[in-house]
C-alpha positions in Angstrom: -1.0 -1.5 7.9 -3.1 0.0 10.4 -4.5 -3.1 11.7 -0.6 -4.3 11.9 0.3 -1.8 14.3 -2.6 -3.3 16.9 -5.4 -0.8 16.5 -8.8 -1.3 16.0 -9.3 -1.0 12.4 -12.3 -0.9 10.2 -12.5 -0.9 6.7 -15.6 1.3 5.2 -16.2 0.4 1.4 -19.3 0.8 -0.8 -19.3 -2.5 -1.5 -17.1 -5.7 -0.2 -17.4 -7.8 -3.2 -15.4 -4.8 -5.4 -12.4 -4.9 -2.9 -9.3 -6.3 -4.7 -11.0 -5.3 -7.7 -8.0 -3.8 -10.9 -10.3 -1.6 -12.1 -8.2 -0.7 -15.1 -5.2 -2.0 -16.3 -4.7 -6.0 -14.4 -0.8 -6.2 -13.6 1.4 -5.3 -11.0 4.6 -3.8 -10.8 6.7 -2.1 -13.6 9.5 0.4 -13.8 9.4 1.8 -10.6 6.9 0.5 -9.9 7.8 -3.1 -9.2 10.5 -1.3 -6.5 7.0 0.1 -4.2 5.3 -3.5 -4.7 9.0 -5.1 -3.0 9.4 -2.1 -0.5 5.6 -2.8 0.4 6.1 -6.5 0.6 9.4 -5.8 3.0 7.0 -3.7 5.1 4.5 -6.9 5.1 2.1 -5.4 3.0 0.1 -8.0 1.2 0.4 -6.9 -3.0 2.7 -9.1 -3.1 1.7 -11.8 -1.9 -1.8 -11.6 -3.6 0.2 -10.7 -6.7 2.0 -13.9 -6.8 -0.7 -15.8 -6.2 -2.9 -14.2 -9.4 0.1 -13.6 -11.1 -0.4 -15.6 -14.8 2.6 -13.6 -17.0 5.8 -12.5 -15.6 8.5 -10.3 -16.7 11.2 -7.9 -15.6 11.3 -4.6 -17.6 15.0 -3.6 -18.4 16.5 -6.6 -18.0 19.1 -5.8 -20.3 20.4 -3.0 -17.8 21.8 -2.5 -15.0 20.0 -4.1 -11.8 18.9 -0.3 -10.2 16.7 0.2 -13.1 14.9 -3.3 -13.5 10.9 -3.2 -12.9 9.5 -7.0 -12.2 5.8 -6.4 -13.8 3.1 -9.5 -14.0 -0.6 -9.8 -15.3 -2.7 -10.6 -12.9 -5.7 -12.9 -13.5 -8.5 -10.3 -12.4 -10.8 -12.8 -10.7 -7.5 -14.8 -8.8 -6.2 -11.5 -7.8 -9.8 -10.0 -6.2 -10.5 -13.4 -4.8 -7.2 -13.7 -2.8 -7.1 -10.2 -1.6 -10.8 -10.8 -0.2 -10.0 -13.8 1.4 -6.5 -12.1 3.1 -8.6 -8.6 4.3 -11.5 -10.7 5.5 -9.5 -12.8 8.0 -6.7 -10.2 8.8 -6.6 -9.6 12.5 -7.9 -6.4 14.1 -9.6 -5.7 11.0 -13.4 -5.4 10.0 -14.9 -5.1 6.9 -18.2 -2.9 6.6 -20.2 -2.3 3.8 -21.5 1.3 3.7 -20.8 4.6 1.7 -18.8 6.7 3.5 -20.8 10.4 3.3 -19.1 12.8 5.6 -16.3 13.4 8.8 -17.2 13.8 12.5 -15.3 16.9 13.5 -14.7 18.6 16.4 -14.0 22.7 14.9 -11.6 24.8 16.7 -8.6 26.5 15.6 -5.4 24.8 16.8 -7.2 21.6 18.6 -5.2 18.8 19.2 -5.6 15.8 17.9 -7.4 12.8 19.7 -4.5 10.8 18.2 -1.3 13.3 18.1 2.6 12.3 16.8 5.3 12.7 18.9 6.5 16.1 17.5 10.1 15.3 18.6 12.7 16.0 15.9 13.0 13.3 13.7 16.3 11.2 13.0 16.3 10.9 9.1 18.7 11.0 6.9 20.1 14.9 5.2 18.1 13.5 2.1 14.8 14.0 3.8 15.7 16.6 6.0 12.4 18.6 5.1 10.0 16.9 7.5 7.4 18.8 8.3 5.5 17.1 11.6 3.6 20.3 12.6 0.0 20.2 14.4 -0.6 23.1 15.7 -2.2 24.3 12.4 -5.6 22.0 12.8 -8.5 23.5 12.5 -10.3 20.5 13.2 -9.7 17.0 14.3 -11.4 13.8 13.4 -14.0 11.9 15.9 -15.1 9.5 13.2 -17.2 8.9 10.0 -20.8 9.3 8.9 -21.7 6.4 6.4 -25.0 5.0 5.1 -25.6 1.8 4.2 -27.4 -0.1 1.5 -31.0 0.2 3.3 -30.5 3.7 3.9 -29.7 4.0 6.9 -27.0 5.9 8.3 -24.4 5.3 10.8 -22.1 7.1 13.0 -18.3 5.1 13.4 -16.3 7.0 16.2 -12.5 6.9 15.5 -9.4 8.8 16.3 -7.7 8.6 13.6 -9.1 8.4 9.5 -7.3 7.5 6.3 -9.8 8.4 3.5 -8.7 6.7 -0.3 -11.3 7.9 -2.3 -9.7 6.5 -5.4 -11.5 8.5 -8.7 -14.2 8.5 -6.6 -14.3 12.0 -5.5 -16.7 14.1 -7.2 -16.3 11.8 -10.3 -17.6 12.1 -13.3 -17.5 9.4 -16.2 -17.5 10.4 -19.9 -17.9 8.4 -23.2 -18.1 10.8 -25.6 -19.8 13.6 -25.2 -22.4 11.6 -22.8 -21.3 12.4 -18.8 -22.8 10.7 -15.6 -22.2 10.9 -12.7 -20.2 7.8 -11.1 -16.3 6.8 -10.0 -16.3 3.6 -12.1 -18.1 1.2 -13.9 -18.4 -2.4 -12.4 -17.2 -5.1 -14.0 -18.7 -6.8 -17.1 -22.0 -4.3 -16.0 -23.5 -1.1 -17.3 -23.8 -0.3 -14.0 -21.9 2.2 -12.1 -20.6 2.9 -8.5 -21.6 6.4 -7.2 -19.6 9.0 -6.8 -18.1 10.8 -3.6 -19.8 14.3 -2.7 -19.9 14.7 1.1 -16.1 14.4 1.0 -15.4 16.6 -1.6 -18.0 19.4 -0.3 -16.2 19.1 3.4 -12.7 19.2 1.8 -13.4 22.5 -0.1 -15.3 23.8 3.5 -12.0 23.2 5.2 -10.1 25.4 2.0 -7.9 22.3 0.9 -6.5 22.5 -2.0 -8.6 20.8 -4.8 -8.2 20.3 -8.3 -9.3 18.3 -11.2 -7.9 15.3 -12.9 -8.5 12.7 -15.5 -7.4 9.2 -15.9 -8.5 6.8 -18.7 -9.5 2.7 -19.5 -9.3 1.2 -22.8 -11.9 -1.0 -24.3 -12.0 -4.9 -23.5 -11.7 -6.7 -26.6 -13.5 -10.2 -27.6 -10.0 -12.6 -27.6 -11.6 -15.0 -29.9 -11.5 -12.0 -32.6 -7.8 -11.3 -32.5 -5.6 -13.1 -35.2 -3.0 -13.9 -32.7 -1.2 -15.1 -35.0 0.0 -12.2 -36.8 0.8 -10.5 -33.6 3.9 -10.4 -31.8 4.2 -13.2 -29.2 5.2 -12.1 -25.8 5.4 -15.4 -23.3 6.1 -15.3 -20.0 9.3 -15.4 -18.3 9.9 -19.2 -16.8 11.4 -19.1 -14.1 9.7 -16.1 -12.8 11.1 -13.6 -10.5 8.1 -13.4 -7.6 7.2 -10.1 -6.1 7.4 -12.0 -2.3 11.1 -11.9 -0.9 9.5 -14.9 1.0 8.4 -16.8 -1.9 11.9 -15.5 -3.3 14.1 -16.9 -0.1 12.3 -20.1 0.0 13.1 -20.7 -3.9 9.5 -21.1 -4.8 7.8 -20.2 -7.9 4.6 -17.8 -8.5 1.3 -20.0 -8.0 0.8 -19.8 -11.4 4.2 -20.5 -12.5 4.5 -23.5 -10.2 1.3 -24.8 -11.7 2.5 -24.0 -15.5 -1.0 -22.4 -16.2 0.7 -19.3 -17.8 -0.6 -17.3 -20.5 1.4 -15.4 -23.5 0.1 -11.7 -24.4 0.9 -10.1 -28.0 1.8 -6.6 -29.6 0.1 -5.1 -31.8 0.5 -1.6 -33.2 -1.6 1.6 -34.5 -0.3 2.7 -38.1 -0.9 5.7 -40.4 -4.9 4.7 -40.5 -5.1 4.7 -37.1 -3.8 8.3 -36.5 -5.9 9.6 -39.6 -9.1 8.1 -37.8 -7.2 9.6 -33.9 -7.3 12.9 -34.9 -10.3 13.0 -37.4 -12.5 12.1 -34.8 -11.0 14.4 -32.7 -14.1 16.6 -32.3 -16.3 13.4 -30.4 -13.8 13.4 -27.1 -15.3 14.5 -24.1 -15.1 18.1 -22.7 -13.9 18.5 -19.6 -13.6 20.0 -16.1 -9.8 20.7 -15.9 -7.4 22.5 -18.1 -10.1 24.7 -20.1 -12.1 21.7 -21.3 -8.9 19.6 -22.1 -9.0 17.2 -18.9 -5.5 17.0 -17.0 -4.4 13.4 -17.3 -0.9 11.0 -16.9 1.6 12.3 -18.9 3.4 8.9 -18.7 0.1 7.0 -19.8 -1.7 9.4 -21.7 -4.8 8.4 -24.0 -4.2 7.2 -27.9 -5.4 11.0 -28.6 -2.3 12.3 -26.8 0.2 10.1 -28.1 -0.6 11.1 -31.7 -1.0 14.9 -30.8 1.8 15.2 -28.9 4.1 12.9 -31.6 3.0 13.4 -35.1 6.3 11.9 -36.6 5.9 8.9 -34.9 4.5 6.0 -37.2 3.3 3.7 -34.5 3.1 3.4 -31.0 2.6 -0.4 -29.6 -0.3 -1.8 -28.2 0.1 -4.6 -26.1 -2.7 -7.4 -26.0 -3.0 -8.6 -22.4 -5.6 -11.3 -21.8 -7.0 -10.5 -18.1 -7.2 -14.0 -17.0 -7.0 -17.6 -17.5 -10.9 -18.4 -17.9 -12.1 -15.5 -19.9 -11.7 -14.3 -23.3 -12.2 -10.7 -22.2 -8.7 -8.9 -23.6 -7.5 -5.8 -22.2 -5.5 -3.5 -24.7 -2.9 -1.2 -23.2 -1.9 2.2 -24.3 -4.8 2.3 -26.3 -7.3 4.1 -23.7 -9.3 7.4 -25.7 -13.2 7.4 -24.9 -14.2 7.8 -27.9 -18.0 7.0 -28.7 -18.1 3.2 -29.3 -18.3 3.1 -33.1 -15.6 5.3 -32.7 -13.3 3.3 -30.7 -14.2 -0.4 -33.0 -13.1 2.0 -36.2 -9.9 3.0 -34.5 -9.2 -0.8 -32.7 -10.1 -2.5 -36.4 -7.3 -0.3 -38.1 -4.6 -2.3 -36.4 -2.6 -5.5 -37.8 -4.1 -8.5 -36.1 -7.3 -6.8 -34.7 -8.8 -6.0 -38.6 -12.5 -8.2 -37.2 -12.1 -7.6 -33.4 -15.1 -6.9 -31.2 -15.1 -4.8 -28.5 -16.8 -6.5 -25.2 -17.1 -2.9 -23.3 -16.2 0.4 -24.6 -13.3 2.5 -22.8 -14.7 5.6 -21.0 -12.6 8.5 -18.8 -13.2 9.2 -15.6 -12.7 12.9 -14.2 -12.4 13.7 -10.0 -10.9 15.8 -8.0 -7.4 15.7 -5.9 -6.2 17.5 -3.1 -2.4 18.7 -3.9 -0.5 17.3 -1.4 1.3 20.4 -0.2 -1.8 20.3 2.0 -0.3 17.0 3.9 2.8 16.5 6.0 5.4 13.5 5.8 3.0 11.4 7.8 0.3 12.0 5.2 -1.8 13.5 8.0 -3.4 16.7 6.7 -2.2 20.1 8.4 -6.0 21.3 8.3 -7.7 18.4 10.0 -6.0 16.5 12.7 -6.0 12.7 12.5 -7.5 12.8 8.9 -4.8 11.1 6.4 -4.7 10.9 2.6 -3.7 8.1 0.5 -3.8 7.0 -3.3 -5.0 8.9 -6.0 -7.1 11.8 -3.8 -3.3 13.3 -3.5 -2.7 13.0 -6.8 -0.9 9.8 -7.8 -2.1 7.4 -10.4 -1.5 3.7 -10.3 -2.9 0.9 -7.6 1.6 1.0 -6.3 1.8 4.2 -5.9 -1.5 4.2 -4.0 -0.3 1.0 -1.7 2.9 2.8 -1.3 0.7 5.5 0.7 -1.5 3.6 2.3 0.9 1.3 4.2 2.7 4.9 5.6 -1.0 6.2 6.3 -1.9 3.3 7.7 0.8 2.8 9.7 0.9 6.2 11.4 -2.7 6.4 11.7 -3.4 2.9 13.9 -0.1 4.1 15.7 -1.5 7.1 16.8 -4.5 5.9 17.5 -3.3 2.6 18.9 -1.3 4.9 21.4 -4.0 7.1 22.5 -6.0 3.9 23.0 -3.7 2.6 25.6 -2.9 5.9 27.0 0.8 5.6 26.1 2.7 8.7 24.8 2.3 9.8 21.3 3.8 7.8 19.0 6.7 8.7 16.9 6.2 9.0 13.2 7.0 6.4 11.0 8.7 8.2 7.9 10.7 6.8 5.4 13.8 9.0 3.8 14.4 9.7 0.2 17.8 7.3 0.5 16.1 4.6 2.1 13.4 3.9 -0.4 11.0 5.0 -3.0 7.8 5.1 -0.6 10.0 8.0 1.0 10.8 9.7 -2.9 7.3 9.3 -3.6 6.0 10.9 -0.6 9.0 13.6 -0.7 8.0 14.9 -3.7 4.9 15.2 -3.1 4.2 17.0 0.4 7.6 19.8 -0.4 6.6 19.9 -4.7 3.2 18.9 -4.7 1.8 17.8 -8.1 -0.1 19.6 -11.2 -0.6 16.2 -13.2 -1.1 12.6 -12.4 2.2 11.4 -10.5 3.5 8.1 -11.7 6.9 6.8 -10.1 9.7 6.4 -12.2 13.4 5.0 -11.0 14.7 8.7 -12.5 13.0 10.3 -9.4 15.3 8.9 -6.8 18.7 10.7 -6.6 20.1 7.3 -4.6 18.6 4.9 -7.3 21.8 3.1 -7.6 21.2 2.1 -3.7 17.0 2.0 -4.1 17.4 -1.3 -5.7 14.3 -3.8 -6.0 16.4 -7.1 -5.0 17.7 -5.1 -1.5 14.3 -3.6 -0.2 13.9 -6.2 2.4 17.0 -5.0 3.7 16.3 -1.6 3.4 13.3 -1.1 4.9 12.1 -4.5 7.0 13.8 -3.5 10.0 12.9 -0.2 10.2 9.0 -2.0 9.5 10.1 -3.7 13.0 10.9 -1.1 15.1 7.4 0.8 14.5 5.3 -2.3 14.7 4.4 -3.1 10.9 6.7 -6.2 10.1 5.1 -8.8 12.8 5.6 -12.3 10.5 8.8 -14.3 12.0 9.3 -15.9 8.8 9.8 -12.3 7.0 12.3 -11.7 9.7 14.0 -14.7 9.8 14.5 -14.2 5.9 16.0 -11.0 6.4 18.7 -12.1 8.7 19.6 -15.4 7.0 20.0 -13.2 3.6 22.1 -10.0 5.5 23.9 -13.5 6.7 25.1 -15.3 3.0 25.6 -12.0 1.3 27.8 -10.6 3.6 29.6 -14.3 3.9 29.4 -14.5 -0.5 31.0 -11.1 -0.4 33.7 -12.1 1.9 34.3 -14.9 0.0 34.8 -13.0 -3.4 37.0 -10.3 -1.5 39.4 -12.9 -0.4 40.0 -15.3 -3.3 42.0 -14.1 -5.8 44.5 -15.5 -9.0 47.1 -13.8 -11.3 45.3 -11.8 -14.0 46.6 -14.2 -16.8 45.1 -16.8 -15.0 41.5 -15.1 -14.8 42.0 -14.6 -18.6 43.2 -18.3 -19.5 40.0 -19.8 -17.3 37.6 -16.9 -18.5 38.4 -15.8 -22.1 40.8 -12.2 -22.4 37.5 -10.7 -22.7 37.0 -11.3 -18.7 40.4 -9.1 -17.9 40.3 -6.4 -20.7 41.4 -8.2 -24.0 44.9 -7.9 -25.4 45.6 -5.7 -22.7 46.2 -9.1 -20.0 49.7 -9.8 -21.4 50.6 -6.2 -19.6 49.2 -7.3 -16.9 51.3 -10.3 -16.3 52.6 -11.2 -12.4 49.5 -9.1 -11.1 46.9 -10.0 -9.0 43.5 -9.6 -8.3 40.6 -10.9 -6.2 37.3 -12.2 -7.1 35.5 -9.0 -5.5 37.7 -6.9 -8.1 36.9 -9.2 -11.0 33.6 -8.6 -10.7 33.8 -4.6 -10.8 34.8 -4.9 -14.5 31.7 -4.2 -17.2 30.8 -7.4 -19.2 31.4 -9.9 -16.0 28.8 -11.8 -14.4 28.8 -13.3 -11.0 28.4 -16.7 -12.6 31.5 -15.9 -14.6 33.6 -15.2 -11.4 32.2 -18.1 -9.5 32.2 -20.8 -12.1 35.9 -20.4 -12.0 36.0 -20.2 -8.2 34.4 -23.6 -8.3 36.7 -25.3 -10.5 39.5 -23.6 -9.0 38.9 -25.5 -5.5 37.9 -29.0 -7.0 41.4 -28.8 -8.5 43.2 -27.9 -5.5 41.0 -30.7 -3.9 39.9 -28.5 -0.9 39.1 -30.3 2.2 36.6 -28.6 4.1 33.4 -28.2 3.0 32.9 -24.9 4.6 35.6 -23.6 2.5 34.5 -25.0 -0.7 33.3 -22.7 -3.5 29.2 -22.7 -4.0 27.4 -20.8 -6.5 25.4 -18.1 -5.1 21.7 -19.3 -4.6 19.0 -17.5 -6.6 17.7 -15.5 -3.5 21.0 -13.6 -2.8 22.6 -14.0 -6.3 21.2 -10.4 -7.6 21.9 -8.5 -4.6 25.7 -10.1 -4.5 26.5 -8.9 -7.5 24.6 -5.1 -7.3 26.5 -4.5 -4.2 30.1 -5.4 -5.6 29.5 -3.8 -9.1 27.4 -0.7 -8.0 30.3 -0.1 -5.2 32.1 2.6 -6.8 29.0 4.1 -7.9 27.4 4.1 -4.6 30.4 6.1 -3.8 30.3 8.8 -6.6 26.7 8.8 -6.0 26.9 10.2 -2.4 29.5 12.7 -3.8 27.5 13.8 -6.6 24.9 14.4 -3.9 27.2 15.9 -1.7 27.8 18.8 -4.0 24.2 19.3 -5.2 23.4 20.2 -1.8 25.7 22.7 -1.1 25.3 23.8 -4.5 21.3 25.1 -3.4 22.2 28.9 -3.4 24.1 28.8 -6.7 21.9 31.1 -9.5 21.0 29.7 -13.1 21.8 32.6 -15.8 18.9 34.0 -16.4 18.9 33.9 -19.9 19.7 30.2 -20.3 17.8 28.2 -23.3 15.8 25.3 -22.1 16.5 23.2 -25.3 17.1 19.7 -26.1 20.2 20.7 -27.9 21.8 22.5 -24.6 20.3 19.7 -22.3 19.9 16.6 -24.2 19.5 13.9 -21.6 16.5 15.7 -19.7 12.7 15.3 -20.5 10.1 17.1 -22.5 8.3 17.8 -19.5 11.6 18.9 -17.4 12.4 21.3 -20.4 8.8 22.2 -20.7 8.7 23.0 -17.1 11.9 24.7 -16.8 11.1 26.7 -19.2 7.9 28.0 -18.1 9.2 28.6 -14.1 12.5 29.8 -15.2 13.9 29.4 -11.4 16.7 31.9 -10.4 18.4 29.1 -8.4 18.8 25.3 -7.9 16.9 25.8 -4.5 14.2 26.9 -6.8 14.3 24.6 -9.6 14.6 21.7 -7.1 11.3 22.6 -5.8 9.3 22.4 -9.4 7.2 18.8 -9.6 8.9 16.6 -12.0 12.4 17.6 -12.2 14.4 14.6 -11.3 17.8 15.1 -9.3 19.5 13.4 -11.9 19.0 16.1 -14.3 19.1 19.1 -11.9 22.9 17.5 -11.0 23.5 17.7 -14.9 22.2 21.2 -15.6 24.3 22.2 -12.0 27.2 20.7 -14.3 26.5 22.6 -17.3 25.9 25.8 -15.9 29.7 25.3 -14.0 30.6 24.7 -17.1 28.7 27.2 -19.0 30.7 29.7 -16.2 34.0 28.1 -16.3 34.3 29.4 -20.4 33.0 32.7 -19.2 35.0 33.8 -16.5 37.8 32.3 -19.3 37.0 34.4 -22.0 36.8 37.5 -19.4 40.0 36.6 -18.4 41.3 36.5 -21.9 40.2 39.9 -22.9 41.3 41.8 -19.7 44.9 40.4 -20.9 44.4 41.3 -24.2 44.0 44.6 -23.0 46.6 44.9 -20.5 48.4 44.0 -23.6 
């Protein structure tokens, strides 16, 4: 993103052949997830891209509902997906690649010095959804003047720069643990013992400089030996064929995944743990490692926790899946998810070999935790520039975020106002305007919202339930949600992206028009589409009225197919003319985004509403002695009741401001606690009568 924006740009890593490297889990995308990969892609970030050209299983997660929440996911084939990334970063313009271990900051010290690279500190124009922004430099203590780094000889080097995005990954102060063995190290390399040191320089100037610092934990399963799985008592899991692609390029031009195109797709398989594997779980119990954080219980993703967790946490639950995901198309190497717990090895066979399908499997490399410290992002502004230092930005999982997304997600709004800022002071232009994104425009800007005002005490994951304008946030419109505003600050360059965007803006707008002015008598909607289409036996009361294609559509149960299969035959009947008029199903790269935007229209509408409310709802105080229970509140989360529970906030100001309470269920609690008043004031109201009586 950086090297987009014009500046200079070099990339320091320990070592070039790891860069593109999955280090745990090889896919892309998911719930929420899959929405930062295609709001990346729309800022022409390269995931992807790269993604669709590793990309060997494909799948959209909640498919069955409604287009907002849908997450397109793939398995990557590790050694595709590292080998097209390398190629892309080692040609990219205005880019180098150096080899070298980054070991401390250049720093001039003074209190309140300005950046070599400062933002424009004019107000910004966003949205009343991010109206928060906090663009303040005057609290520097220091600013950046470049890196120290040694390289593989020993020798050490001095890079001068204004501006400095550090992404130390679980590389800061890390410490890996199998068992009860610990060493030193922020992962192991692939198919080797060996492991890649950690990050102390960093960490020892980030605690000098009073950041905020804490501990987490994040975990990789065992690879498994492929040839020692009985697939076939496994549940198969092919790939989706057609595939949706992550690239609204790919998607535009109608082209398939790499992989796809070529039909050299693989199928992964589910599994499951079972009584016996709990037993062995929690009997082993006492071998897990000991950690930094959380008084020796490590603080790790609540939304991916180890096998450990999952039984601990629910000891009703019979099973919980594991999903057998071969990690490419010439190995046998097999990587299973959700079942991460670093257990010693003999350990971790026992508990893999008590499984249906895996009763003889061999594991290839034992799973092992890795622990590392974070800075809580309170300690950043919207920019990601740090308040402390100026011109030092954070991205990925040093603030706190797990998951290679969310990390991309941070590093293409680093990048992009780091090179800005530097690319400006380069040419001696004013400073450059920040380049923020608001919580209504995309998930990058929920993401980065919640954690700059909130902060984070856990591993932050993204979910769709985090974005109070989901309904808009939708994967299939991010090109035309964010690529323009990716123009205006210098990060969307490609003319091909652009000319996608306007030729899509173009034919929905025109597919829309065309469904808002076509219409036929209600009975005849039913007669060409079934009763079902119009409401059942409902139609014959109906009779005489009329309604368009647009409306049509709006009803639950009808597809855009539906409406424009009987638009089609409709005009061959009346033997129309003019070809421009003629009806045309939608083409695949608008179809989804034609029918969101006329379905989710009302929605869109009580959306804002709801919104609306909530905000001037801020001051309004929760009782005091309200009971944080599933029973009261049944659609929030554990951790939201958990949470709640333990803050007990006085207000919604309050309770908006606790990490990992969604705005969805801070709107329904606002509800119940209106309502909750409503019987009071009722009841008062009775007995005051009562008495006057």
């Amino acid at each position: 993103a950086a090297a987009r924006t014009g500046a200079n740009t070099a990339l320091v890593t320990q070592r070039l052949d790891t860069i593109g490297e999955l280090s745990c889990n090889p896919s892309i995308g998911g719930i929420g997830k899959g929405h930062l990969v295609r709001e990346v892609d729309a800022l022409d970030g390269v995931m992807a891209s790269v993604a669709d050209e590793a990309g060997i299983h494909y799948r959209v997660l909640n498919r069955r509902k409604g287009p907002a929440v849908r997450g397109p996911r793939a398995q990557m084939d590790r050694d595709l997906y590292k080998a097209s990334m390398q190629s892309v970063m080692s040609n990219y313009p205005h880019l180098s690649l150096i080899e070298a271990s980054v070991e401390d900051l250049m720093l001039d010290e003074s209190e309140g010095v300005e950046s070599l690279a400062p933002m424009s500190s004019e107000p910004l124009q966003l949205s009343e959804s991010t109206k928060r922004v906090h663009i303040n430099q005057k609290e520097h203590k220091a600013r950046i003047r470049g890196i120290m780094a040694k390289k593989e000889d020993g020798t050490t080097m001095e890079i001068e720069a204004r501006t400095v995005v550090i992404t130390t990954g679980t590389f800061l102060r890390g410490v890996l643990m199998l068992g009860h063995e610990r060493y030193s190290g922020g992962r192991h390399l692939r198919d080797s013992e060996q492991v890649e040191p950690p990050s102390e320089g960093l960490a020892r100037t980030l605690a000098r400089f009073q950041f905020p610092l804490g501990r987490l934990k994040t975990g990789t399963p065992p690879r498994l030996d492929g040839k020692t799985i009985n697939w076939d008592v496994c549940k198969d899991q092919p790939s989706e064929i057609p595939a949706t692609p992550f690239s609204h390029i790919l998607q535009f031009r109608g082209d398939q995944p790499a992989r796809i195109a070529a039909n050299t797709v693989i199928s992964c398989a589910q599994s499951a743990t079972n009584d016996e594997t709990h037993k062995l779980v929690m009997e082993y119990a006492h071998t897990l490692p000991i950690y930094d954080g959380m008084e020796g219980k490590g603080n790790g993703p609540r939304y991916c926790p180890s096998i450990f967790k999952k039984v601990q946490r629910f000891p009703d639950r019979q099973s919980h899946n594991c999903f057998l995901e071969p990690e490419g198309l010439n190995t046998d190497i097999v990587y299973p998810n959700g079942m991460s717990g670093p257990y010693p090895e003999e350990i971790q066979l026992k508990i893999m070999r008590s499984m249906k399908g895996l009763e003889d499997v061999e594991i290839v490399r034992p799973g092992y935790d890795v622990e590392y410290d974070f800075v809580n992002p309170t300690a950043l502004m919207h920019t990601l520039e740090t308040k402390a230092i100026g011109g030092l930005y954070l991205a990925g999982q040093i603030c706190g975020t797990t998951g290679y997304e969310e990390a991309a997600a941070q590093g293409i709004v680093a990048g992009a106002n780091a090179g800005r800022a530097a690319g400006a002071a380069a040419r001696g232009e004013p400073a450059a305007t920040p380049f923020v994104i608001g919580r209504d425009e995309g998930y990058i800007g929920v993401l980065i919202d919640d954690l700059v005002t909130r902060g984070t005490t856990e591993p932050y994951r993204m979910f769709t339930s985090r974005a109070e304008y989901r309904i808009s946030l939708r994967a299939d419109n991010a090109d035309m949600r964010l690529t323009r505003k990716g123009m205006e600050h210098g990060l969307v360059l490609e003319e091909e992206r652009i000319g996608a965007l306007e030729a899509r803006e173009y034919m929905i707008e025109d597919r829309v028009d065309k469904l808002r002015n076509f219409d036929l008598k209600v009975t005849e909607w039913a007669e060409r589409g079934g009763n079902d289409l119009m409401g059942g036996a409902a139609v014959s009361r109906k009779a005489g009225l009329k309604k368009t294609a647009e409306e049509v559509l709006g009803m639950p149960h009808v597809t855009l197919k539906d409406v424009e299969d009987i638009m089609v035959a409709v005009d061959r009947e009346n033997a129309v003319e003019s070809t421009e008029n003629l009806s045309t199903p939608s083409p695949a790269s608008v179809y989804d985004t034609v029918e969101a935007s006329v379905k989710y229209q009302s929605y869109v509408k009580r959306q804002h509403k709801d919104m609306e409310s909530w905000r001037k709802a801020q001051g309004v105080k929760i009782p005091p002695d309200f009971q944080y229970e599933h029973s009261v509140l049944p659609t929030l989360s554990k951790e939201e009741l958990e949470k709640l529970s333990l803050y007990r906030p006085n207000t919604f100001a309050e309770a908006s401001q606790i990490s990992g309470i969604t705005p969805q269920s801070l709107i329904y609690l606002y509800h119940h606690v209106r309502r909750r008043n409503r019987v009071r004031d009722c009841r008062s109201d009775s007995k005051a009568t009562a008495q006057v009586n």
